[in-house]
C-alpha positions in Angstrom: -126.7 43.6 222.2 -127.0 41.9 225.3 -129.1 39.0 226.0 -131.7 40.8 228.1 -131.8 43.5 225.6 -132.6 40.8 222.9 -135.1 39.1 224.5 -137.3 42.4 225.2 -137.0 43.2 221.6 -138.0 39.7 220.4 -141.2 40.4 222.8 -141.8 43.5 221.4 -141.6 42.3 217.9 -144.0 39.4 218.6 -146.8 41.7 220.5 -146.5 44.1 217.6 -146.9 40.7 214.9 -149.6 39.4 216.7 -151.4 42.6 217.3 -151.8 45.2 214.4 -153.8 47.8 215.6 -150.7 48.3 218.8 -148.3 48.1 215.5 -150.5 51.0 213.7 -150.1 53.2 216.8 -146.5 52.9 217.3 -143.3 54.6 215.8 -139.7 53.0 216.5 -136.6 55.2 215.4 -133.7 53.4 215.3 -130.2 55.4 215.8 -127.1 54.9 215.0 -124.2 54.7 217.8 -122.7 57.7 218.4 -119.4 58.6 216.6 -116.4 59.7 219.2 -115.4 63.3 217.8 -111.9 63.2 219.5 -108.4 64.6 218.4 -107.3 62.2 216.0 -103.2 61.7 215.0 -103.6 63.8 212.2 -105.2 66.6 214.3 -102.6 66.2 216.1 -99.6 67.5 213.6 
């Protein structure tokens, strides 16, 4: 995760921590990264 990335997190974190009625009204999802479906060697064969 890049720094910038990182920082606006840590900020949303706080504002969430310090604030719980912001914290009741939001929903984060959190995804997984995205698995490359590509021809693999044993495709391949």
């Amino acid at each position: 995760m890049d720094k910038t990335k990182e920082e606006a997190l840590r900020e949303l974190l706080r504002l969430l921590a310090d604030d719980s009625d912001i914290a009741d009204r939001i929903t984060i999802t959190i995804r997984p990264k995205k698995v490359k479906q590509g021809n693999t060697d044993k495709q391949k064969k």
